[in-house]
C-alpha positions as CSV (number, residue, x, y, z in Angstrom):
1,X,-15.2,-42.9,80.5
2,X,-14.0,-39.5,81.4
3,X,-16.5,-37.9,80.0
4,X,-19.2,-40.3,81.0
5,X,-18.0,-39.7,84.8
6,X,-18.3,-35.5,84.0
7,X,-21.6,-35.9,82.8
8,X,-22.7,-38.3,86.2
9,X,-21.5,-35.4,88.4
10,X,-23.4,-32.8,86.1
11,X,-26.2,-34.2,86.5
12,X,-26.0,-35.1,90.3
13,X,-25.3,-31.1,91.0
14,X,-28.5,-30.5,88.6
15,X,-31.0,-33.2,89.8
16,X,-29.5,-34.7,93.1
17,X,-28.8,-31.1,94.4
18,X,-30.6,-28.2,92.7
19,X,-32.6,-27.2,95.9
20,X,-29.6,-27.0,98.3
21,X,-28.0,-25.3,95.5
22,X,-30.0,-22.5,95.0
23,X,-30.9,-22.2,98.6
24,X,-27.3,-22.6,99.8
25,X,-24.8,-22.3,96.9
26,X,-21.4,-20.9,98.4
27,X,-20.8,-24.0,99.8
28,X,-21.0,-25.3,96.6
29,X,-18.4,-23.6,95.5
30,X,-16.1,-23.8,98.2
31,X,-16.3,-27.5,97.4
32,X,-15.7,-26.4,93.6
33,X,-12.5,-24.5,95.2
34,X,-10.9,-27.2,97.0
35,X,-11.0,-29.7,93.9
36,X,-9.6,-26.9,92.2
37,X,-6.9,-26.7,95.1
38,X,-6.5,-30.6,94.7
39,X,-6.0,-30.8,91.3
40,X,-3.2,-28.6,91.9
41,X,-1.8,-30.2,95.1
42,X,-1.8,-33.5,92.9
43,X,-0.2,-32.2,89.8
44,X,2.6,-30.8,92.2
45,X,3.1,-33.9,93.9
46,X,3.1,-36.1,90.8
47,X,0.0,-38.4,92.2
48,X,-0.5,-41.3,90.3
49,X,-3.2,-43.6,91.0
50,X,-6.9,-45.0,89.7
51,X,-8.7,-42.4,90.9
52,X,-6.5,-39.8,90.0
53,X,-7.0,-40.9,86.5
54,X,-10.4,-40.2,86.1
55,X,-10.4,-37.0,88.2
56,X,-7.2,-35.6,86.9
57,X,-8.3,-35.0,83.2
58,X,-12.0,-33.5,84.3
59,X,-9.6,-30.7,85.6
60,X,-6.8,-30.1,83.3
61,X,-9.0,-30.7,80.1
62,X,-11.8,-28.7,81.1
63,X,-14.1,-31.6,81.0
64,X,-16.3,-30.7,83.3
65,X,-16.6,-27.1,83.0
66,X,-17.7,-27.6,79.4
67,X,-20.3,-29.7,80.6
68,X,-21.4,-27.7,82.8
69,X,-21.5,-24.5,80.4
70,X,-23.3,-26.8,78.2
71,X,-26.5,-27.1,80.6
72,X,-26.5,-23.6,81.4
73,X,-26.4,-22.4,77.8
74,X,-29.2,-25.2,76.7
75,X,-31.2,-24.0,79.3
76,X,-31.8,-21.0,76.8
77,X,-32.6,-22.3,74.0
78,X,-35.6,-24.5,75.8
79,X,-39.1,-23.9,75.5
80,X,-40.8,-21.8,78.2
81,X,-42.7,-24.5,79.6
82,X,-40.2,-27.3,79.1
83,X,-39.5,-29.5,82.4
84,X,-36.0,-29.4,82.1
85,X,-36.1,-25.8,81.7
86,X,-38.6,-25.7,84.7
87,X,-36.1,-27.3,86.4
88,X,-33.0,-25.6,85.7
89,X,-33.7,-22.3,85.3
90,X,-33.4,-21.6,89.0
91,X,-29.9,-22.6,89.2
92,X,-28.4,-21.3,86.1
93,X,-26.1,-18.8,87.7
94,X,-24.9,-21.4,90.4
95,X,-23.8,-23.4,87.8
96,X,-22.6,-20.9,85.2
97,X,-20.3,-19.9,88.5
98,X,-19.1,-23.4,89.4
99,X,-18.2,-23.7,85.5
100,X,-15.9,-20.5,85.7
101,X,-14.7,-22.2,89.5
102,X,-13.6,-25.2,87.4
103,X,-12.5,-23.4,84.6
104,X,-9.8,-21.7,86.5
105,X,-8.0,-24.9,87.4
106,X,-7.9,-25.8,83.5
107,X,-7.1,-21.7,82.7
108,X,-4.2,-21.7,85.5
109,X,-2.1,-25.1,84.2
110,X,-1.8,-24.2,81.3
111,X,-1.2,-20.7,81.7
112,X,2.0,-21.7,84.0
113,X,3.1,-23.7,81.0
114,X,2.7,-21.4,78.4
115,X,3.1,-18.3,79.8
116,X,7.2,-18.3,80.6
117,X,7.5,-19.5,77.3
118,X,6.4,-16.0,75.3
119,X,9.0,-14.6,74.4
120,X,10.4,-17.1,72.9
121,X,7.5,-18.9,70.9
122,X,4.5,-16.5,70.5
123,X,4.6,-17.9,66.9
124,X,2.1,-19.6,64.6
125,X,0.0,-22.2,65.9
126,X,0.5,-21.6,69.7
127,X,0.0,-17.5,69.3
128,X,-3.3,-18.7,67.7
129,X,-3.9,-21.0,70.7
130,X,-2.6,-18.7,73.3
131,X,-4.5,-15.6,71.8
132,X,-7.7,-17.2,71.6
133,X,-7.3,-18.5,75.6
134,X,-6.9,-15.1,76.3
135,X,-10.1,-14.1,74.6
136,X,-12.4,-16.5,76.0
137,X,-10.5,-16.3,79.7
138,X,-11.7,-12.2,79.1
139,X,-15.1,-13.6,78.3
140,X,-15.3,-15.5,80.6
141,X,-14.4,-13.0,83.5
142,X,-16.6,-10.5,82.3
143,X,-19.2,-12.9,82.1
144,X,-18.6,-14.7,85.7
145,X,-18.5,-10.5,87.1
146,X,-22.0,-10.3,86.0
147,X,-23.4,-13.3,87.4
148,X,-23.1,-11.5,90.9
149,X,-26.3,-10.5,92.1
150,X,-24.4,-7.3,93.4
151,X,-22.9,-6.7,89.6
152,X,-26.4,-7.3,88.3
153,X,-28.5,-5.0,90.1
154,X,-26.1,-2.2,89.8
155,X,-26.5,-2.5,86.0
156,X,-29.6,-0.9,83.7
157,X,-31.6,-4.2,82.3
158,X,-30.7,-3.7,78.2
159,X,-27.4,-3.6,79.3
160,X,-26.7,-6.1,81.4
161,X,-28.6,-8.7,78.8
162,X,-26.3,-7.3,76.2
163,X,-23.4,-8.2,78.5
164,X,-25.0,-11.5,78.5
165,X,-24.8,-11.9,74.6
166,X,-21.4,-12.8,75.3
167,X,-22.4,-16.0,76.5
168,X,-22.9,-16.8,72.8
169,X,-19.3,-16.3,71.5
170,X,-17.8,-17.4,74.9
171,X,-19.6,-21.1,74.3
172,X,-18.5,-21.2,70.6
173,X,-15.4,-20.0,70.7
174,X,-14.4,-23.0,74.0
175,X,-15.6,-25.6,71.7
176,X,-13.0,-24.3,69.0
177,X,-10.0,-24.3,72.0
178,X,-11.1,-27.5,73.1
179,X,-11.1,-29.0,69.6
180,X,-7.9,-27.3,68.7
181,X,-6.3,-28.5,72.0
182,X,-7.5,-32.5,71.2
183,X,-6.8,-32.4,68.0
184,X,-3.0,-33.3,67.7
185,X,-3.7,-36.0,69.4
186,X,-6.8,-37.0,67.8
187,X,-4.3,-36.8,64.7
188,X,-2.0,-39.4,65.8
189,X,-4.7,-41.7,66.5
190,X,-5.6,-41.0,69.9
191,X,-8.9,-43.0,70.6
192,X,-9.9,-40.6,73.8
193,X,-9.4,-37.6,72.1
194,X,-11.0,-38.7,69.1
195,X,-13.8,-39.8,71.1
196,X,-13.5,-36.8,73.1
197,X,-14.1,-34.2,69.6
198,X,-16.9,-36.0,68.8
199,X,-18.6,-35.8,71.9
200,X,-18.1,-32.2,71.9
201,X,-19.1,-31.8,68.2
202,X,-22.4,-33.2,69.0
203,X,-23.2,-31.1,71.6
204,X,-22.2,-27.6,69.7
205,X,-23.7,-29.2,66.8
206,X,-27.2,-29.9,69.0
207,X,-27.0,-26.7,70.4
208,X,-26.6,-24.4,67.0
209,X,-29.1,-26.3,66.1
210,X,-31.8,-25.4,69.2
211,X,-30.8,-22.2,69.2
212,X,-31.4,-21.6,65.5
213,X,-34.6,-23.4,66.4
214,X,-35.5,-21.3,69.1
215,X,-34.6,-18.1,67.5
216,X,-36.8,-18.6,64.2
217,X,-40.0,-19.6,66.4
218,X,-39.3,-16.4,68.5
219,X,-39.2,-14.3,65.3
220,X,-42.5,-15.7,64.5
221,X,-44.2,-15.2,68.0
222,X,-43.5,-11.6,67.6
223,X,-45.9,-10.8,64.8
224,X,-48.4,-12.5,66.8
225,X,-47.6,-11.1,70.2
226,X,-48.2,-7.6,68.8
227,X,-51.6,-8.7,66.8
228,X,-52.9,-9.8,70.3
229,X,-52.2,-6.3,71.6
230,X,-53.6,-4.9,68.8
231,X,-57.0,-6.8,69.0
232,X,-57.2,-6.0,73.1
233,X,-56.0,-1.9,71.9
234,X,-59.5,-2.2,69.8
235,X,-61.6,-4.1,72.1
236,X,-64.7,-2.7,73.2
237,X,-64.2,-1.3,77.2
């Protein structure tokens, strides 16, 4: 359910609201913002109801930041005249930024958790876990920096696309934290979290997959694309 409720709202901000949000996206995330600020002001507060339920995990488990990560990196690995790439290509970096918005609230819990404790237990399975959260929280800033039209333009073309590359590991490498953070309690027979891995396996698995895909039939346009010069190089003027 959680997830099926993350991928309703996905959708809405891609179909529902692609227009306004390319047209007019920092309201967008100021909205993104103040559920951030909500999550919080719940968590503090110990809210317990129905619909803090279902919103409460989208948050903390990063739910709908995957998500969201996961239509802007398939948006790559579409075909240049696809619809759905027609469609989303526009608002990629909105949604790449409301992803990082979201991310933050998922980055920040668990970072006031984990954090104080350190000293202490920076050992074994949590340094691995707590090293690897650093990583992709690095990633993810350099990343979210870059999106900014200001960031962009001030940056030569090459570079800022190699910048981008990043996107690559970042995506793979949340999969992993997520996984490693459901497992335990996929483990002990947890039927959300087991439910939860395989949702997530399917998409990285789809994804590898399209991207594999898409980088084999690119590798094969490019012997073409440079015959076509060639033959309009030797056609008559």
């Amino acid at each position: 359910m959680r997830f099926v409720i993350a991928l309703v709202i996905s959708f809405a901000l891609v179909w529902l609201c692609a227009k306004p949000l390319k047209k007019y996206p920092v309201p967008f995330y100021l909205g993104a913002i103040v559920l951030v600020g909500l999550y919080f002001w719940g968590s503090a507060t110990g809210v317990r109801n129905e619909v803090w339920a279902y919103f409460q995990p989208l948050m903390q488990r990063c739910a709908l930041a995957f998500l969201l990560f996961s239509i802007v990196m398939f948006v790559g690995v579409l075909g240049e005249r696809n619809p759905l790439r027609v469609h989303l290509m526009p608002i990629r970096r909105q949604l790449s930024i409301l992803a990082c918005i979201f991310a933050c609230g998922h980055i920040a819990f668990y970072a006031s958790s984990y954090v104080p404790r350190l000293a202490s237990a920076f050992t074994g399975n949590l340094a691995f876990s707590l090293g690897l959260a650093a990583l992709i929280t690095a990633l993810m800033v350099v990343l979210w920096a870059t999106s900014a039209q200001r960031v962009k333009h001030t940056m030569k073309a090459a570079s800022w696309k190699r910048v981008q590359r990043l996107a690559y590991p970042f995506y793979v490498l949340t999969y992993v934290h997520l996984a490693l953070l459901l497992m335990p309690s996929a483990m002990a027979s947890n039927n959300v979290a087991v439910l939860s891995i395989a949702v997530y396996s399917i998409v990285m698995g789809a994804y590898v997959v399209l991207r594999l895909r898409k980088a084999a039939a690119d590798r094969l346009a490019e012997p073409a694309a440079a015959a076509s010069d060639l033959d309009l190089e030797a056609a008559p003027a």
